[in-house]
C-alpha positions in Angstrom: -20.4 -30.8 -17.6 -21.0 -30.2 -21.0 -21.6 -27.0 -22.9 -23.1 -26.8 -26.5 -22.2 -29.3 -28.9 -20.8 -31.4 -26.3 -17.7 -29.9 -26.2 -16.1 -30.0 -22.2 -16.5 -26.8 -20.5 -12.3 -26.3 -19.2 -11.5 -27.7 -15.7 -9.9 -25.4 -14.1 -8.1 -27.1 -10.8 -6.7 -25.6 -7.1 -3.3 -26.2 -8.4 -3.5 -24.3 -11.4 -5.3 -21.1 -10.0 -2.7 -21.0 -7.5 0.1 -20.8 -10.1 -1.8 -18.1 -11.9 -1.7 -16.2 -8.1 1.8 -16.4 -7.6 2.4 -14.8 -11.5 -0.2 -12.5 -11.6 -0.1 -11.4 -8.7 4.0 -10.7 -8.5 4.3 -13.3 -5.9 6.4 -15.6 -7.4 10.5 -14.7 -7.4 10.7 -14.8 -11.1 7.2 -12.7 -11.2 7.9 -9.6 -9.1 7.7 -6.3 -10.5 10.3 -3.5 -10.5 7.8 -0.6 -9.4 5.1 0.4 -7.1 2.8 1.2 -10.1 3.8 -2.2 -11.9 2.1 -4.0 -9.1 -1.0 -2.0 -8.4 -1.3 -2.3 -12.3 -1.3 -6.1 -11.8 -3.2 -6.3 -9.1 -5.9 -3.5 -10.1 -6.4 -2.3 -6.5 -4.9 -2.2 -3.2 -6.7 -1.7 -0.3 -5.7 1.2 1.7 -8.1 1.5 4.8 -4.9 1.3 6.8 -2.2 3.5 5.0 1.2 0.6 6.1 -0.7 -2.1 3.8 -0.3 -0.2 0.5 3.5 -0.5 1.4 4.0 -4.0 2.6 2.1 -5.5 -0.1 4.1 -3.2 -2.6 6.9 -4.3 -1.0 6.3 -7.8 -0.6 6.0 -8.0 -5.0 8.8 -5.5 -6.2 12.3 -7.4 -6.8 15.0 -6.2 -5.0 15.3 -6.3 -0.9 17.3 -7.3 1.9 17.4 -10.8 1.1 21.4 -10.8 2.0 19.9 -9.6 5.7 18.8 -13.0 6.1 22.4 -13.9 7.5 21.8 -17.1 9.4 18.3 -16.8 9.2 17.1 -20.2 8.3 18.6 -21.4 11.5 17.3 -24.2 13.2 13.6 -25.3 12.3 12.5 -26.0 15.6 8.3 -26.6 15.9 6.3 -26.4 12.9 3.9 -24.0 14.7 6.5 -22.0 16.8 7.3 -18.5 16.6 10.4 -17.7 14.5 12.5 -14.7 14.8 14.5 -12.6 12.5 17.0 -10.9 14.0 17.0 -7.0 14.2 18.2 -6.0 11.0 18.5 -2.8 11.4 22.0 -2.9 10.5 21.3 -3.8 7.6 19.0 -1.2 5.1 17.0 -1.6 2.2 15.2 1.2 0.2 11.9 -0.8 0.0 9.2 0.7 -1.5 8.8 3.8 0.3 10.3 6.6 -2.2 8.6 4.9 -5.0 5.5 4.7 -4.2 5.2 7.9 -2.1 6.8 9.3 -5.6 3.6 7.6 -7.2 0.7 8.9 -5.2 2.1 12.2 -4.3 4.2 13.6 -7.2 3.2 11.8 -10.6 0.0 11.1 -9.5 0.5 7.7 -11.4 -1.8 6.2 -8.3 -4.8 7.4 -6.5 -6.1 6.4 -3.0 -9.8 7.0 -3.4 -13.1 5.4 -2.4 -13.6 2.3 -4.1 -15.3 -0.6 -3.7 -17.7 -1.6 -0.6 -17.3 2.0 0.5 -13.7 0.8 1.5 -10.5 3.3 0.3 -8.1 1.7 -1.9 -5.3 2.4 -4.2 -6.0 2.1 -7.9 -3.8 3.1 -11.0 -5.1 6.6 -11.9 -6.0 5.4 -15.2 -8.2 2.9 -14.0 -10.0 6.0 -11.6 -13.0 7.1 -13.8 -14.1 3.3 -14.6 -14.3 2.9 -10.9 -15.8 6.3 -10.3 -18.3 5.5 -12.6 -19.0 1.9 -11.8 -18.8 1.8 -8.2 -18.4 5.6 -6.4 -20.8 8.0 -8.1 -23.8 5.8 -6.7 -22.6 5.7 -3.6 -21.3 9.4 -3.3 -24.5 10.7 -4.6 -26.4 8.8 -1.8 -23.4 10.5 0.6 -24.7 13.8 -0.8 -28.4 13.5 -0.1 -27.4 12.2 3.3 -25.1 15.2 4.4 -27.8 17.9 3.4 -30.8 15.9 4.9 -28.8 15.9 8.4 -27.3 19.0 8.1 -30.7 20.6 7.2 -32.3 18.8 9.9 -29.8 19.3 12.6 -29.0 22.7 12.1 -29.8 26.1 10.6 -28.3 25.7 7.5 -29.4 24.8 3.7 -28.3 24.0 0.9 -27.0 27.5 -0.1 -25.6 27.7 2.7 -23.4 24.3 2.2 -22.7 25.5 -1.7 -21.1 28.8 -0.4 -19.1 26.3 1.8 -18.1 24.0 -0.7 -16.9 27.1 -2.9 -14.9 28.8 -0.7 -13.1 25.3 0.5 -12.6 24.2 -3.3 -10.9 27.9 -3.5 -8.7 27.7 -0.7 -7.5 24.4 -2.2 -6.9 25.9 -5.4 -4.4 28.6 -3.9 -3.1 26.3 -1.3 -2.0 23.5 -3.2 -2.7 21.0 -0.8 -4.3 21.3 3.2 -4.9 19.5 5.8 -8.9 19.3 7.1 -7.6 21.8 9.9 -5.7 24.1 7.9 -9.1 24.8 5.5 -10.9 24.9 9.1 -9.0 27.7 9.9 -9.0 29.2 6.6 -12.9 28.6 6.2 -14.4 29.0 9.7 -17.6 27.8 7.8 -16.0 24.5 7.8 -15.9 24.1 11.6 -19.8 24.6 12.0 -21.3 21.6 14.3 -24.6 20.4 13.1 -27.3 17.6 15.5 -26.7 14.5 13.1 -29.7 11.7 13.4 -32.5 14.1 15.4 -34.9 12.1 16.8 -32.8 9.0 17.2 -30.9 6.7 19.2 -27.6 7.9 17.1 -28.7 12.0 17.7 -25.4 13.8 18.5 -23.1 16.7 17.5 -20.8 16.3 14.3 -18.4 18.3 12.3 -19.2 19.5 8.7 -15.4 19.3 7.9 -14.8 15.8 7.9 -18.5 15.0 6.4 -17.9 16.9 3.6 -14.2 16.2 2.9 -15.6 12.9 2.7 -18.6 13.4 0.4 -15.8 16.0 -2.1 -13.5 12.8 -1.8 -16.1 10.6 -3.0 -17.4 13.0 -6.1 -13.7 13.0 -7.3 -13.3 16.8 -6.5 -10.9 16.3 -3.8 -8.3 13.4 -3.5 -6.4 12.5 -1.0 -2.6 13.7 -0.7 0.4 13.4 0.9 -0.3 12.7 4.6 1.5 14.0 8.0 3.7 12.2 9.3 5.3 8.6 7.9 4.1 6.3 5.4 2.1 5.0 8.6 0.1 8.1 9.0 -3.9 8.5 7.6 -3.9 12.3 8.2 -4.1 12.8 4.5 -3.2 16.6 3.3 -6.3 17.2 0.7 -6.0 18.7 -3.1 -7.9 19.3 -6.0 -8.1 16.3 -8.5 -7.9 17.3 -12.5 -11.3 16.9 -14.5 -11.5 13.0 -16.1 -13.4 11.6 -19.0 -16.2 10.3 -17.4 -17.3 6.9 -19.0 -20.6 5.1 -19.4 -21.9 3.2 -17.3 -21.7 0.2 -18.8 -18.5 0.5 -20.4 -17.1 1.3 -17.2 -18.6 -1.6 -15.3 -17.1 -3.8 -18.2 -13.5 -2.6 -17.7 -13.5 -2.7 -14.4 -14.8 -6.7 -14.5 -11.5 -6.7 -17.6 -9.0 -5.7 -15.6 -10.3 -7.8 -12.4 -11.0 -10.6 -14.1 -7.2 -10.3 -15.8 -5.5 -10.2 -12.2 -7.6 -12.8 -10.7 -9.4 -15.3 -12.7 -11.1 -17.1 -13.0 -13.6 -16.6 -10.1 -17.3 -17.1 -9.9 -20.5 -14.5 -10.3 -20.4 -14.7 -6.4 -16.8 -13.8 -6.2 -17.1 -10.7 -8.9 -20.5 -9.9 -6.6 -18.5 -9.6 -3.7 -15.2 -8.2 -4.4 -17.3 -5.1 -6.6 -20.3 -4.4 -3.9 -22.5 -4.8 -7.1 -25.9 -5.8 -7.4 -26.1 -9.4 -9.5 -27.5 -7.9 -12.4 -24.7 -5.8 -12.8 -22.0 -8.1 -12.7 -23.8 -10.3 -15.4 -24.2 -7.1 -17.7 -20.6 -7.1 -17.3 -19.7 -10.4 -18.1 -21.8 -10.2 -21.2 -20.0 -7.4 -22.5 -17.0 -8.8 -22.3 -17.8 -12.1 -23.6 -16.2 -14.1 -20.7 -15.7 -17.7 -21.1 -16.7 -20.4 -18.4 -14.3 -22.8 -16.5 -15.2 -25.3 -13.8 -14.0 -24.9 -10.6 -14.2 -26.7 -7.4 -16.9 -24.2 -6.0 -19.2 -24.0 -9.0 -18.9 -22.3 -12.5 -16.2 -19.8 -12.8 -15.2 -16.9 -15.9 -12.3 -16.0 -17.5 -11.7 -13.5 -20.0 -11.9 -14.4 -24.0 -8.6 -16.6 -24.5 -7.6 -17.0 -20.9 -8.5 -20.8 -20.6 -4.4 -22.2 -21.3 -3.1 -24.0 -18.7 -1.0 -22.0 -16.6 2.8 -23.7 -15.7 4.0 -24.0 -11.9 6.4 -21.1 -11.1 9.5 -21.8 -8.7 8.7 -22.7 -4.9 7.9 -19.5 -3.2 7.2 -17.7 -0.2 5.7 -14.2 0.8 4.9 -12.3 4.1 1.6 -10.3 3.2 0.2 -7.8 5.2 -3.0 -7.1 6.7 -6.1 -6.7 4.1 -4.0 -7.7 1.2 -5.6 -7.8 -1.9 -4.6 -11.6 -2.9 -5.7 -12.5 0.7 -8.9 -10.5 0.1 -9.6 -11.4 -3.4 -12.3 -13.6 -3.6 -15.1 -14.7 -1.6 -14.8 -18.3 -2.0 -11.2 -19.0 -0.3 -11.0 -22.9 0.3 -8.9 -23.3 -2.6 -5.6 -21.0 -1.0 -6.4 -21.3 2.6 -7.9 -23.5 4.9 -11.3 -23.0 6.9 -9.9 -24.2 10.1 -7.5 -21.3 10.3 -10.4 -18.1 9.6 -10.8 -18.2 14.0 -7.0 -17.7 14.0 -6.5 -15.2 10.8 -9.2 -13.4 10.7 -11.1 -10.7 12.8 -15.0 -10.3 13.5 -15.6 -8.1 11.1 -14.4 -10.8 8.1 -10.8 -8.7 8.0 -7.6 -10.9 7.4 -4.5 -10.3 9.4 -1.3 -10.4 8.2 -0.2 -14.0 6.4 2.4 -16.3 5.7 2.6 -18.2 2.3 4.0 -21.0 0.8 3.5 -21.7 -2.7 -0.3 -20.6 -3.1 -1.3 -21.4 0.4 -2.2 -19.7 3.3 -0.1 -21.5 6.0 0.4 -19.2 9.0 0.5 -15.3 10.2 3.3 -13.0 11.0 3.6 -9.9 13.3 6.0 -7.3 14.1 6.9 -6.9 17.9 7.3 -3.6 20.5 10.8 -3.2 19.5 10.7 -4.2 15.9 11.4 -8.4 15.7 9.2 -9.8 12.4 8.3 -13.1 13.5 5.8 -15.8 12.1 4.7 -19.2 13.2 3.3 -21.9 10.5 -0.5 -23.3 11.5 -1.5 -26.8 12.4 -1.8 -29.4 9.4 -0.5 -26.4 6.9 2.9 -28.3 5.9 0.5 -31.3 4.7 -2.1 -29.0 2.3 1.2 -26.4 1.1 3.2 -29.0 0.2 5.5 -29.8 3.1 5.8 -25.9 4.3 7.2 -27.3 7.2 10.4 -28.4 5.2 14.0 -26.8 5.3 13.4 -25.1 1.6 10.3 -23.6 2.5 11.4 -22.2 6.5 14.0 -21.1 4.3 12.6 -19.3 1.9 9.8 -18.0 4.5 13.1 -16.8 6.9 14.2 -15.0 4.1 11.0 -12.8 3.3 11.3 -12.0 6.7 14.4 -10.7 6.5 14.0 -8.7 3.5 10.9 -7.2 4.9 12.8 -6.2 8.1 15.2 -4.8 6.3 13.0 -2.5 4.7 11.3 -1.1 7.4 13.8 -0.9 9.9 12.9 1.0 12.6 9.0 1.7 11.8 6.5 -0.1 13.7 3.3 -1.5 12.3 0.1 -2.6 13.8 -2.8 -3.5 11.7 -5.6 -1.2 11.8 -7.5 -4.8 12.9 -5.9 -6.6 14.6 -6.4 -10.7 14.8 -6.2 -13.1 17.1 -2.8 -14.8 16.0 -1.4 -11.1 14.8 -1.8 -10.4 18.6 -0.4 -12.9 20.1 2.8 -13.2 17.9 3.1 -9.4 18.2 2.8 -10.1 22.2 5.5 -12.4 22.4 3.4 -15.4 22.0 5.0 -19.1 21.6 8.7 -18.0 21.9 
């Protein structure tokens, strides 16, 4: 293809965007990243519709682990595609990522779980909030808002003084409080546990709570956020707070940074890749590629953009291996996914809905799934024809090395037990005992 005056628009090859992966996205060994807020700075956002994903994939990136718990876990190699087992390492502990990133979220407020993109809850560097606020959430919270007070108007005796009065005295029970639960400003605001009929008239007509409605709609606004929640690192019954005021960007330049910081982590990637991973119209992603002055690459799937600069050929890291969890953001990161993972496996790895289970990598690649069993066992199991596209995953060094992420991530998490909000066909049947 040529561009302009016949210079060669940049080649960008499968190879070479999988070396960018393993850096940029703290996969590599030599890559990792000491801290919780490190990573989610590098990666930009991690998705947080089920709470035990922030953690793994922070703890899959940060140095450190229980790599020594891997005693004798490279064992014998046995089938390419049958289930391997770490042994319980719960004599064995490892800090993890747990007090680091619950410091994080909960006491320097360094990171935010919040409403993002596609309506989906992630975890973003609070830095990064009012760009996404005002590229991505206002729209849709706005639309939240009308939606609330047309049903609630509808469906009950209320209005809209009614709900102001509401949201007042709930914003000032906060502000005394500290933080609450959605049942501890219930019982504080009896307001709050009014029913209204939501979708009269229709096949969806039936009784809802206001509480969790308008939690919602305050979350989405950026009045509210999201705080420390009951129960472990597991749990999504999130205590509520007040959030501090934020500058509140244009926009356009907020669309832009977003797109900067995205584009940073994960290019390059095609105007159907931006499209999809922001929930944007077209013409918005284009605006935003403008304004940045991206340059083009060719990829295997079409023309792709990288930031000003970011054309350099990218060196091979070390051989590496990583156990990510469900949803993960490198997983999850673009909508054209042929280049790190093969088509024949989606049946396997993914759900329904389009959501990936949890997955095993080897050096770029998607090349199987793990699971976590009843009384705690990580185990994992390669995929038909992955050792041939990863380069030889099926090997001694990479078993190895894929053994050994296992272990450290046992180590870690020791006696909690995690089951992926959506669960996958091959997540189920390793976590059922499948192929021992």
């Amino acid at each position: 293809m040529l561009v302009g005056m016949g210079a060669k628009t940049r080649v960008i090859t499968g190879d070479e965007r999988r070396a960018r992966l393993a850096v940029r996205h703290r996969l590599a060994g030599g890559a990792r990243a000491s801290s919780a807020v490190e990573v989610v700075n590098s990666l930009v956002a991690l998705h947080a519709t089920d709470p035990a994903s922030v953690f793994l994939a922070v703890g899959a990136r940060c140095r450190g682990g229980a790599a020594g718990a891997a005693r004798g876990a490279a064992g014998d190699a046995g089938a390419a595609h049958a289930a391997h087992e770490v042994g319980d390492a719960r004599g064995s502990r490892d800090a993890g990522p747990v007090a680091d990133l619950e410091r994080a979220l909960y006491e320097d407020r360094t990171l935010t779980r919040m409403h993002g993109m596609r309506h989906t809850i992630f975890v973003f560097p609070t830095a990064l909030v009012p760009a996404v606020h005002a590229s991505t959430t206002r729209d849709v919270a706005t639309r939240e808002r009308a939606s609330l007070l047309r049903h609630l108007t509808a469906g009950s005796a209320y209005d809209a003084d009614w709900l102001a009065e509401t949201e007042r005295l709930l914003l000032a029970e906060l502000a005394v409080r500290g933080e609450a639960t959605g049942a501890e400003l219930g019982a504080a605001v009896p307001r709050l546990r009014a029913e209204y009929v939501y979708g009269v008239g229709t096949r969806q007509e039936g009784p809802q709570p206001l509480s969790s409605r308008l939690l919602r709609v305050l979350g989405m606004e950026g009045r509210i956020a999201r705080g420390r929640p009951q129960g472990a690192w597991t749990s999504s019954r999130f205590r509520w707070t007040l959030t501090p005021a934020r500058p509140d960007p244009s926009d356009t330049d907020a669309h832009a940074e977003l797109v900067r910081r995205w584009l940073a982590a994960s290019g390059p990637a095609t105007e159907a890749d931006l499209k999809w991973w922001t929930g944007w119209k077209v013409t918005d992603v284009r605006k935003a590629l403008a304004a940045i002055g991206t340059e083009t690459v060719e990829l295997a799937e079409g023309i792709g953009h990288v930031l000003p600069g970011d054309t350099e050929p990218v060196p091979a890291p070390e051989p590496w291996a990583a156990l990510l969890p469900a949803l993960d953001p490198t997983a999850m990161g673009w909508q054209y996914r042929d280049w790190y993972t093969d088509p024949a496996h989606k049946a396997a790895l993914y759900d329904r809905s389009g959501n990936i289970g949890p997955t095993v990598w080897w050096n770029g690649r998607i090349v199987g799934g793990w699971a976590q069993r009843p009384d705690g066992e990580i185990v994992w199991r390669l995929l038909d024809g992955a050792g041939e596209a990863s380069g030889q995953a099926s090997g001694k060094e990479a078993r190895a090395a894929i053994e050994a992420e296992a272990a450290r991530l046992a180590g870690w998490v020791g006696d909690v037990r995690v089951t992926p909000r959506f669960r996958t066909p091959l997540e189920r049947e390793l976590a059922g005992g499948g192929s021992r």
